[in-house]
N, CA, C and O of each residue as an XYZ file, in Angstrom:
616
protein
N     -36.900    -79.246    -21.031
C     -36.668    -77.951    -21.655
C     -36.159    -76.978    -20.582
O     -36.742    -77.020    -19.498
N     -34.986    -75.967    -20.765
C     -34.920    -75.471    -19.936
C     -35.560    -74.259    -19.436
O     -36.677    -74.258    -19.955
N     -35.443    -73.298    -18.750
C     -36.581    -72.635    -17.828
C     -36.027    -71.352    -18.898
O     -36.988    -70.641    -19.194
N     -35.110    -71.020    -19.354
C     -34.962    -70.179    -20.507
C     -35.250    -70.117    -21.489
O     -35.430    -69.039    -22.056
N     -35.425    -71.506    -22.162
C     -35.894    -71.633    -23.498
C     -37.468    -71.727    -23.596
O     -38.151    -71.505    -24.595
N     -37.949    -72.157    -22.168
C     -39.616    -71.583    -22.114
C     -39.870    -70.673    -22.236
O     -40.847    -70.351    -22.912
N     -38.965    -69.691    -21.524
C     -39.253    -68.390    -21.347
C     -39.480    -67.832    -23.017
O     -40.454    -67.234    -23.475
N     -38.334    -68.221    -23.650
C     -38.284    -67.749    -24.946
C     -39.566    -67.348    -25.671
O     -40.101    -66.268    -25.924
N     -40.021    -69.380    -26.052
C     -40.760    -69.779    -26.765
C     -41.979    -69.012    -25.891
O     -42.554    -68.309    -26.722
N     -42.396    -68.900    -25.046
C     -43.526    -68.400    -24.651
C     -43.527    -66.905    -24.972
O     -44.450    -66.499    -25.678
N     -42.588    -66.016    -24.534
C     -42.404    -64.400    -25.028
C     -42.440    -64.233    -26.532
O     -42.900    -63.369    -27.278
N     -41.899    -65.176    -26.678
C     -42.195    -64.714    -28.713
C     -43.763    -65.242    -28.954
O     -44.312    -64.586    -29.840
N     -44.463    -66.101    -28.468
C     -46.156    -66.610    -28.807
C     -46.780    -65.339    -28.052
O     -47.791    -64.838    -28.544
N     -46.209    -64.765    -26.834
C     -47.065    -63.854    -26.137
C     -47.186    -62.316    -27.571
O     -48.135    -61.667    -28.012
N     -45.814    -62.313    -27.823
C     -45.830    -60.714    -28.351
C     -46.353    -60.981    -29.922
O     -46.607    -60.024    -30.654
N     -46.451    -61.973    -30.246
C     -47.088    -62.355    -31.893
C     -48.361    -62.211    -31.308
O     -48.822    -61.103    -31.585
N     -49.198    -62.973    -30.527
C     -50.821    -62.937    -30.066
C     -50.956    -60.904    -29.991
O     -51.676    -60.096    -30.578
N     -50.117    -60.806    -29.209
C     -50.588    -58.816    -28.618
C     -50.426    -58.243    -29.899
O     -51.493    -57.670    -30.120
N     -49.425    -58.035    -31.175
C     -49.170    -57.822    -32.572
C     -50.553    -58.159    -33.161
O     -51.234    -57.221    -33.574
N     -50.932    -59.166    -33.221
C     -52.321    -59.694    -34.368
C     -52.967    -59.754    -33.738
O     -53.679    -58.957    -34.349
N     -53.701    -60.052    -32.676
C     -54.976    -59.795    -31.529
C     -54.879    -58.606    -31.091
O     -55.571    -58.549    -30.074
N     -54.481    -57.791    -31.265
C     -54.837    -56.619    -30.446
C     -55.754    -56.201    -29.896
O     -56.673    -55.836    -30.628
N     -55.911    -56.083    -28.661
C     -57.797    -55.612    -27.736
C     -57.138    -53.885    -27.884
O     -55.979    -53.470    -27.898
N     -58.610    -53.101    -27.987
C     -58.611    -52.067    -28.155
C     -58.004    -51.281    -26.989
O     -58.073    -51.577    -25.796
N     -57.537    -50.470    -27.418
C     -56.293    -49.557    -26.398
C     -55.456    -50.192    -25.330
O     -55.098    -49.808    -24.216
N     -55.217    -51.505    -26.159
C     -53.211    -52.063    -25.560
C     -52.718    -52.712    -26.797
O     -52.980    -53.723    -27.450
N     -51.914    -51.735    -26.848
C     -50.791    -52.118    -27.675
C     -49.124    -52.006    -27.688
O     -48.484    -51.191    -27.024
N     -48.555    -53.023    -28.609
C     -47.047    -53.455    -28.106
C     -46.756    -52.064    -28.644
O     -47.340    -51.552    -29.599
N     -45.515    -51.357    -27.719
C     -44.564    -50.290    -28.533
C     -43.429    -50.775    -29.466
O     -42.634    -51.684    -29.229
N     -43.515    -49.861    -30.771
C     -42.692    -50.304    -32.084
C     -40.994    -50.532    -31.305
O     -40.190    -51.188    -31.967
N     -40.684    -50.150    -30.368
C     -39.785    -50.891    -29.689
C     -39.075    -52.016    -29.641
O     -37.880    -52.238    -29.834
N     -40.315    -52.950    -29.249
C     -39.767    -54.664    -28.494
C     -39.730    -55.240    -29.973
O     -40.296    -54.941    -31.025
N     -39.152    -55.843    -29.727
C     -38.536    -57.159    -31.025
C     -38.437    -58.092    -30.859
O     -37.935    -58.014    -29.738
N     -38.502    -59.153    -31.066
C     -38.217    -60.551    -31.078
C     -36.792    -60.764    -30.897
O     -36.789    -61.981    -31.084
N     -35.413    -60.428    -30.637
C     -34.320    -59.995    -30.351
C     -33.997    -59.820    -29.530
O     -33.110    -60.486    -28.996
N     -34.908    -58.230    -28.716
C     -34.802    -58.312    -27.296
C     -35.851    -58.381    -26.501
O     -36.462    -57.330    -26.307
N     -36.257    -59.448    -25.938
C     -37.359    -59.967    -25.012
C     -36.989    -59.734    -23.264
O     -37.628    -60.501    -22.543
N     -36.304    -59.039    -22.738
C     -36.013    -58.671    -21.469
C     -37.311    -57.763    -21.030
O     -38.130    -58.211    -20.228
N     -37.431    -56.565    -21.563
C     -38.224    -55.929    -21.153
C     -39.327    -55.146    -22.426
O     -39.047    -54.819    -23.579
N     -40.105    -55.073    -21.974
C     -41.474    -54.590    -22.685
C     -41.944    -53.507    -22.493
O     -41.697    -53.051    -21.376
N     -42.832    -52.589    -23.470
C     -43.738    -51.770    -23.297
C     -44.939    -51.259    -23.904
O     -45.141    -50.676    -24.970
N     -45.709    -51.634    -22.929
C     -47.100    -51.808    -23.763
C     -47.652    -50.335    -23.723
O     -47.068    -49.646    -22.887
N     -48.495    -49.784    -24.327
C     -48.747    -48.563    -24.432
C     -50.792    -48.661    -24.055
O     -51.498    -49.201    -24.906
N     -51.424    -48.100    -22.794
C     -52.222    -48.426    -22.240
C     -53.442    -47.356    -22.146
O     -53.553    -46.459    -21.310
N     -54.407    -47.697    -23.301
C     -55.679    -46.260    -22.722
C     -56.700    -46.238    -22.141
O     -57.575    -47.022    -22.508
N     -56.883    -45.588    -21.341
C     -57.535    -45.392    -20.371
C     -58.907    -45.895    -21.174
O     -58.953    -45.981    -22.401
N     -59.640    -46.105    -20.589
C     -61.045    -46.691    -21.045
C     -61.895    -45.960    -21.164
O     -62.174    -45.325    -20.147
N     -62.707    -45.685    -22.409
C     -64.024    -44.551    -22.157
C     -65.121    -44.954    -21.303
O     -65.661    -46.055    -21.201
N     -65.398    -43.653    -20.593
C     -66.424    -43.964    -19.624
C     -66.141    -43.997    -18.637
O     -66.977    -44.430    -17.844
N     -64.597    -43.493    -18.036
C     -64.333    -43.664    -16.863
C     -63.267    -42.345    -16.942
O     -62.902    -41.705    -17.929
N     -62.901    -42.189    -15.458
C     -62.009    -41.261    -14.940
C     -60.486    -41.194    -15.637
O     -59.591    -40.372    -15.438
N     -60.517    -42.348    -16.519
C     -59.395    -42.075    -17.369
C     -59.318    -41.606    -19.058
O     -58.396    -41.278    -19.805
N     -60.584    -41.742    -19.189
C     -60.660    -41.808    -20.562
C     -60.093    -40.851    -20.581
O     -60.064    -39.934    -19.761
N     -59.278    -41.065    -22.115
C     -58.645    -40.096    -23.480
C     -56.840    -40.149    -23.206
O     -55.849    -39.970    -23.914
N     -57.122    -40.532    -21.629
C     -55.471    -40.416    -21.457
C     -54.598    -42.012    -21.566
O     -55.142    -43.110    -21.447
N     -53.329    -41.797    -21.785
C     -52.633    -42.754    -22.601
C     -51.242    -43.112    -21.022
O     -50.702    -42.330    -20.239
N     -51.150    -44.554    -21.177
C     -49.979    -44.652    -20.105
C     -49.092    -45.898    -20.824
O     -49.484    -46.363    -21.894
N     -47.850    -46.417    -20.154
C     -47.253    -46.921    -20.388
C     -47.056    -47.780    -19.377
O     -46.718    -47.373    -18.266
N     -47.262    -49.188    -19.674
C     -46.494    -50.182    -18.666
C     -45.697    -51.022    -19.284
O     -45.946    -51.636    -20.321
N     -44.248    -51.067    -18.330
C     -43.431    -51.897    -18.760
C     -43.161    -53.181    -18.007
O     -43.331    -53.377    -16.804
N     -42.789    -53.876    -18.766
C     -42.917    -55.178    -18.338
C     -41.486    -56.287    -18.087
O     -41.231    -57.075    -18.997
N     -40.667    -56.282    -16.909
C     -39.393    -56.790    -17.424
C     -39.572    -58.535    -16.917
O     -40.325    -58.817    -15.985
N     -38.947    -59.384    -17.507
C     -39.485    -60.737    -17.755
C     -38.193    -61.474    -16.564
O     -36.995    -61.192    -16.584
N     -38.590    -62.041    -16.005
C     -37.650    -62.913    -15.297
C     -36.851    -64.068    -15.761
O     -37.243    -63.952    -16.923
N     -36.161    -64.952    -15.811
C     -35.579    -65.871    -16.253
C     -36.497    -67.495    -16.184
O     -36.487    -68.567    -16.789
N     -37.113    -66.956    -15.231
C     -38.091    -68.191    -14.668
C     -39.542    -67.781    -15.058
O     -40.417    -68.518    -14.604
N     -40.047    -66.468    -16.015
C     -41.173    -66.401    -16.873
C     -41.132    -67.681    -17.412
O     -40.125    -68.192    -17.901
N     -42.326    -68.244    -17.315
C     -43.805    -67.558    -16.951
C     -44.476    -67.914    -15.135
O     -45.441    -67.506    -14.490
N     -43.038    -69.129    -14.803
C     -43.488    -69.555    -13.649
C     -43.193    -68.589    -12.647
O     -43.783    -68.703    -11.573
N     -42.201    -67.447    -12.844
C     -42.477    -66.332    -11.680
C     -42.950    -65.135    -12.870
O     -42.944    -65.228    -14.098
N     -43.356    -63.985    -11.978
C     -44.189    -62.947    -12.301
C     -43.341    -62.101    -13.174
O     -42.113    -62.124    -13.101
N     -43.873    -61.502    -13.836
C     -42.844    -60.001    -14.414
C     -42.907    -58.988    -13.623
O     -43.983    -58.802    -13.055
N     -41.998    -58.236    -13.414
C     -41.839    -56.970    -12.530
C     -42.864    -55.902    -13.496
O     -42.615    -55.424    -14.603
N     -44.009    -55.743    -12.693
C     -44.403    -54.622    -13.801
C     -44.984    -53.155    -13.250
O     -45.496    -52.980    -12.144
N     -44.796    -52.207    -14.218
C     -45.318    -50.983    -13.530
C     -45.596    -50.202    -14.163
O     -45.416    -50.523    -15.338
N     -46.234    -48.605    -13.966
C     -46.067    -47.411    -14.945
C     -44.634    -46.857    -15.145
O     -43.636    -46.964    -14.432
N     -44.815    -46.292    -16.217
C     -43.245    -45.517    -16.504
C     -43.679    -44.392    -17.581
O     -44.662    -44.393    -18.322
N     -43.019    -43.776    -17.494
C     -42.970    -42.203    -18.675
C     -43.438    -41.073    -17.816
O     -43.271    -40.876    -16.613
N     -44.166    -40.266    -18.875
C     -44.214    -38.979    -18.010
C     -45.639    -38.909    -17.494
O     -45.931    -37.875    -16.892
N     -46.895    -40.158    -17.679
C     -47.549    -40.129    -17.174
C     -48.533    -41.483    -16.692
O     -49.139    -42.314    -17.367
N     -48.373    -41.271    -15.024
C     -48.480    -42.103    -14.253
C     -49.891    -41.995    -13.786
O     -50.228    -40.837    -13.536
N     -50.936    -43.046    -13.578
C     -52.004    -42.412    -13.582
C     -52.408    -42.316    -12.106
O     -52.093    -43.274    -11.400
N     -53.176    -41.117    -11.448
C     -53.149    -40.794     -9.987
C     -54.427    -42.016     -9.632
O     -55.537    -42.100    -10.158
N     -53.924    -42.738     -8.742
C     -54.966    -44.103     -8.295
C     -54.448    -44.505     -7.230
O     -53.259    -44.792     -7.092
N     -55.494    -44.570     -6.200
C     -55.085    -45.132     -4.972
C     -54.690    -46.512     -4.943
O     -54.791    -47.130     -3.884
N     -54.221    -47.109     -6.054
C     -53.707    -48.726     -6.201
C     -52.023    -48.316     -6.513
O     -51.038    -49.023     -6.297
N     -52.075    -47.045     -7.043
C     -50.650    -46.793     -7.927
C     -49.732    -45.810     -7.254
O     -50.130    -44.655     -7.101
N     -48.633    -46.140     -6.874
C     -47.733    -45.200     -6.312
C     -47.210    -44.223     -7.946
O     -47.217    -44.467     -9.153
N     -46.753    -42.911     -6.938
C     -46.162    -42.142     -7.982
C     -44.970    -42.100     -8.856
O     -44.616    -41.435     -9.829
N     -44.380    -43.266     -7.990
C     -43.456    -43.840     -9.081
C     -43.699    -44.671     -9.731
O     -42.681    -45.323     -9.962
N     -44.639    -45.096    -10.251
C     -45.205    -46.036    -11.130
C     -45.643    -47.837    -10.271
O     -46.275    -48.822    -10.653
N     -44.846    -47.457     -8.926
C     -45.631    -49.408     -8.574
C     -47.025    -49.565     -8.325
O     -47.761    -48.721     -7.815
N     -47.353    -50.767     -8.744
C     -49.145    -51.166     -8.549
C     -49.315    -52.129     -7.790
O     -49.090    -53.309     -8.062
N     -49.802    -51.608     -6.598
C     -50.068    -52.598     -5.821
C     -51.758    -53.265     -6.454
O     -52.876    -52.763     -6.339
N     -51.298    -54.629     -7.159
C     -52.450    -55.383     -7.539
C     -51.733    -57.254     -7.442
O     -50.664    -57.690     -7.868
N     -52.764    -57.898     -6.772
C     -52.053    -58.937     -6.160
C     -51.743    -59.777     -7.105
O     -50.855    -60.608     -6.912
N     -52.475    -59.699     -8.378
C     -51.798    -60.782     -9.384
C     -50.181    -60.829    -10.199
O     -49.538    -61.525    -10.986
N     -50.094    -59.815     -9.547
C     -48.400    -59.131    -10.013
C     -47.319    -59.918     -8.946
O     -46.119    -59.645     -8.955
N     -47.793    -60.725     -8.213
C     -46.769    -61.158     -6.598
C     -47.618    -61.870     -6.127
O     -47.759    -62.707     -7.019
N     -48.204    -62.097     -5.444
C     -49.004    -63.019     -4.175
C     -49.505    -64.341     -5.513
O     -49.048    -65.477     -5.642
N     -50.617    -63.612     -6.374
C     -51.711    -64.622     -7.117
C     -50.992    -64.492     -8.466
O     -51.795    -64.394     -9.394
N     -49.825    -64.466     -8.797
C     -49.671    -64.977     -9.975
C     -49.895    -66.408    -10.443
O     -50.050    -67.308     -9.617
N     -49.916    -66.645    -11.812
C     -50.015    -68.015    -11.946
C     -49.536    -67.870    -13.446
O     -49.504    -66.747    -13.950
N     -49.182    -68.934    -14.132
C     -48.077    -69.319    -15.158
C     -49.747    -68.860    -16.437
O     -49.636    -68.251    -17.501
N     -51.016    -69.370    -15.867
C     -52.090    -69.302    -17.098
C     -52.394    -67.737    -17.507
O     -53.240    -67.335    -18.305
N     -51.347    -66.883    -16.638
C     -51.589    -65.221    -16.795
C     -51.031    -64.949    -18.037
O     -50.819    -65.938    -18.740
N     -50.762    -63.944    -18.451
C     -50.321    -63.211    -19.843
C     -49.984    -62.178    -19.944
O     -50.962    -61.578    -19.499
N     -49.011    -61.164    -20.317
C     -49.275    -59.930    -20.736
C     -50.546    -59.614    -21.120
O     -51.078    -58.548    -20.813
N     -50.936    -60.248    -21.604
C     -52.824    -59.436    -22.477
C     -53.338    -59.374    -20.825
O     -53.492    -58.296    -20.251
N     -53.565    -60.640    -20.193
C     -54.422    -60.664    -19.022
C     -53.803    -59.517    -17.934
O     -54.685    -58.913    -17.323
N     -52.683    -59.209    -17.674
C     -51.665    -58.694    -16.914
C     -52.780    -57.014    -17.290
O     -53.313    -56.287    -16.452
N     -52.793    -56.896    -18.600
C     -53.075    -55.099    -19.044
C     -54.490    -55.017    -18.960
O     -55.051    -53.958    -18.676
N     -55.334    -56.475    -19.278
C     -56.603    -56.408    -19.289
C     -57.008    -55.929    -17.412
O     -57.837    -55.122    -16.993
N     -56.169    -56.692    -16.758
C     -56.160    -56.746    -15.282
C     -56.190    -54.955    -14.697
O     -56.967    -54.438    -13.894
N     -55.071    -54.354    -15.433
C     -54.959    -53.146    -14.980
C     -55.866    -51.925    -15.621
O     -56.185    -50.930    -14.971
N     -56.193    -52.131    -16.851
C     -57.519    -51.772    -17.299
C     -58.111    -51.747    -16.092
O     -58.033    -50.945    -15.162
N     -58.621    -52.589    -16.222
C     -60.306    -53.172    -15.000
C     -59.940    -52.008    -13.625
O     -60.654    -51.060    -13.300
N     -58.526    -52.452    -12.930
C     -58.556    -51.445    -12.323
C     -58.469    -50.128    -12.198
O     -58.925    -49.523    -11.228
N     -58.012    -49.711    -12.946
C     -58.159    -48.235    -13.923
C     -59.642    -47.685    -13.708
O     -60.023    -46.755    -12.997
N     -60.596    -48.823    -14.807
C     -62.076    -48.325    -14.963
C     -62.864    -48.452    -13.780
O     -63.911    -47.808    -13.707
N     -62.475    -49.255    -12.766
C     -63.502    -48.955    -11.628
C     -63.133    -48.076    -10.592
O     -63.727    -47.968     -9.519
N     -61.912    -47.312    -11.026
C     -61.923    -46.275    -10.030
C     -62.753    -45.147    -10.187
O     -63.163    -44.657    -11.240
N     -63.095    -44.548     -8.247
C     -64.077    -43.570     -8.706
C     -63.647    -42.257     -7.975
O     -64.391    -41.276     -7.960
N     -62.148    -42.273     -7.235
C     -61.463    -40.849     -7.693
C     -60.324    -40.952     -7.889
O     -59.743    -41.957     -7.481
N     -59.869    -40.288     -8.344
C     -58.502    -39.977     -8.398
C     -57.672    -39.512     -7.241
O     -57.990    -38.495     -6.625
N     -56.703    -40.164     -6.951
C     -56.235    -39.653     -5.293
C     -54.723    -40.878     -5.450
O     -54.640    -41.830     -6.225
N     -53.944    -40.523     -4.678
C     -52.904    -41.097     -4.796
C     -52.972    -42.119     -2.985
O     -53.567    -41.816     -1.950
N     -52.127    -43.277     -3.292
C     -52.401    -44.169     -2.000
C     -51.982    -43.363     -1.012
O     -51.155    -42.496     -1.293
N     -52.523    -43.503      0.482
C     -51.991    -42.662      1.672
C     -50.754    -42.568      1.899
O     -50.316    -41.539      2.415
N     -49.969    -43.560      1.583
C     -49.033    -43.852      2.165
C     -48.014    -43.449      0.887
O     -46.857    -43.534      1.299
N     -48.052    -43.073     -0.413
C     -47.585    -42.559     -1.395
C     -45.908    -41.681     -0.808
O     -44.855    -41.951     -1.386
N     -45.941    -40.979      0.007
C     -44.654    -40.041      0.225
C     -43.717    -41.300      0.788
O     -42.593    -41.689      0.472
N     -44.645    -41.737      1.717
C     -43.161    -42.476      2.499
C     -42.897    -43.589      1.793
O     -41.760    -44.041      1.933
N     -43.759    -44.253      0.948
C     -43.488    -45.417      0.330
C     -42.237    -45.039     -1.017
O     -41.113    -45.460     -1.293
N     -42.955    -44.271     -1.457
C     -41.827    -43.591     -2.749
C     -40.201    -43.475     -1.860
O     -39.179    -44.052     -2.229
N     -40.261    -43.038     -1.265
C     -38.574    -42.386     -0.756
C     -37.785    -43.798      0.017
O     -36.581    -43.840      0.270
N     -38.889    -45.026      0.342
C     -38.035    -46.026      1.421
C     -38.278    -47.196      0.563
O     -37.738    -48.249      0.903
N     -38.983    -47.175     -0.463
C     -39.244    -48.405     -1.563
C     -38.234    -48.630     -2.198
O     -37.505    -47.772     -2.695
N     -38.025    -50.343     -2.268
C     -36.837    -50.526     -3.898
C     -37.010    -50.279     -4.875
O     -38.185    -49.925     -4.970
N     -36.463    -50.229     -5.895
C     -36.570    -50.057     -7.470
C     -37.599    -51.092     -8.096
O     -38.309    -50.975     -9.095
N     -37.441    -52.265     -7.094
C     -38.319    -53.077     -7.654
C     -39.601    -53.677     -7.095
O     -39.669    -54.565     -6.245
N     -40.331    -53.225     -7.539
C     -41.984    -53.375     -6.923
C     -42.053    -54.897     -6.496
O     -42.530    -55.155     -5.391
N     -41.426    -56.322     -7.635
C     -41.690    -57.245     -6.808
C     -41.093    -57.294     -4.809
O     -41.541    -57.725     -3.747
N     -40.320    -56.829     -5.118
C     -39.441    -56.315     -3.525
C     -39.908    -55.963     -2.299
O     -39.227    -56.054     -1.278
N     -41.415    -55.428     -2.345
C     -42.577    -54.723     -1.706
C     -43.654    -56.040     -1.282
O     -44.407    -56.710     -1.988
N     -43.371    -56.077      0.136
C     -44.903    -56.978      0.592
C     -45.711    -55.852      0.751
O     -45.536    -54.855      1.451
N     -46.953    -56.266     -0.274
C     -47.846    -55.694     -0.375
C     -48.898    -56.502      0.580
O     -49.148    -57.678      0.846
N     -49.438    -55.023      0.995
C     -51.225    -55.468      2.003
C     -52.305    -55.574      1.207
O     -52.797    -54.456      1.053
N     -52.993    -56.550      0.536
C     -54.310    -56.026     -0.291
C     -55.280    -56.437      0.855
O     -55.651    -57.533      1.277
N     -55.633    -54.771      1.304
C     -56.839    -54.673      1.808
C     -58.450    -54.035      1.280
O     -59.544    -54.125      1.838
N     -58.141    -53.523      0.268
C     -58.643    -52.903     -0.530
C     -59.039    -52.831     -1.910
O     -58.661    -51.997     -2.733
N     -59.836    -53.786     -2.085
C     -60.538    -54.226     -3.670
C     -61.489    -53.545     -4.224
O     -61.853    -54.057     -5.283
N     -62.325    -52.110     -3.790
C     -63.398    -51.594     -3.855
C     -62.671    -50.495     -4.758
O     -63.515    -49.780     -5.298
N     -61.366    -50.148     -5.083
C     -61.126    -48.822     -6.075
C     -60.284    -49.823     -7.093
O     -59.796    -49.378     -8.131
C-alpha cells in the first residue's frame, strides 16, 4: 500500500473516531472534510480546575505525506495562544511527542489529550525564557526546531 493511501485511509478513521467519540472539550472544526485532509483544526478547552479553564484554543494540525509514520506539524493558531512556559507566542509547543517520541500508535485524539495534560498541570502562566529570541530566529515550522526537553514539571 502506498505511504499516501495510508495516510488517507488512516485520516478519514482518525476524523470519523474525533466526529462520534468526542472527549469533552476537543472537537473537530466544521471546517475539515473528508476532501481536504492536509490540514486540521481542532478546537481545544482548557480544562476545569486549572489555570485555563473557560478559555478556548485552537490547534492545527498539518499531516505529512508519510502520516502516520512521521509526526504532524502541530501548534496553536488564532487569536488565542495560551501563555505556558512549554508554548512559544507564536503558537510552537515544545512537547517531545510532536518530534523526538513520536510513534505511528499516536493520534490526533492522543496528540490533544497530550496537550490537555499539559495545559492542566501548569501552575503559572509565563511564557518560555527564551520566547523573544526564539519567535524572531525560528522557522515557520516547529518540526524544524531541535528542541531541549529539560523540563517536564510545567
Amino acid at each position: 500500500m502506498a505511504a499516501n493511501e495510508t495516510r488517507t485511509r488512516r485520516l478519514h478513521r482518525e476524523l470519523q473516531q474525533l466526529k462520534t467519540n468526542a472527549l469533552p472539550g476537543i472537537n473537530v472544526n466544521e471546517d475539515i472534510s473528508t476532501s481536504s485532509l492536509e490540514t486540521w483544526v481542532i478546537n481545544v478547552d482548557g480544562a476545569s480546575g486549572t489555570l485555563y479553564e473557560e478559555e478556548q484554543f485552537q490547534l492545527q494540525f498539518k499531516f505529512p505525506a508519510k502520516y502516520p509514520f512521521d509526526s504532524p506539524q502541530v501548534m496553536f493558531v488564532g487569536s488565542n495562544i495560551p501563555i505556558h512556559p512549554h508554548i512559544y507566542s507564536n503558537g510552537h509547543i515544545c512537547l517531545s511527542i510532536l518530534t523526538d517520541d513520536w510513534s505511528p500508535a499516536l493520534s490526533v485524539q492522543s496528540v490533544c489529550l497530550s496537550v490537555v495534560s499539559m495545559l492542566s498541570s501548569c501552575k503559572e502562566k509565563k511564557l518560555p525564557p527564551d520566547n523573544e529570541f526564539y519567535v524572531k530566529t525560528c522557522s515557520k515550522n516547529p518540526k524544524k526546531t531541535r528542541w531541549w526537553y529539560h523540563d517536564d514539571t510545567v
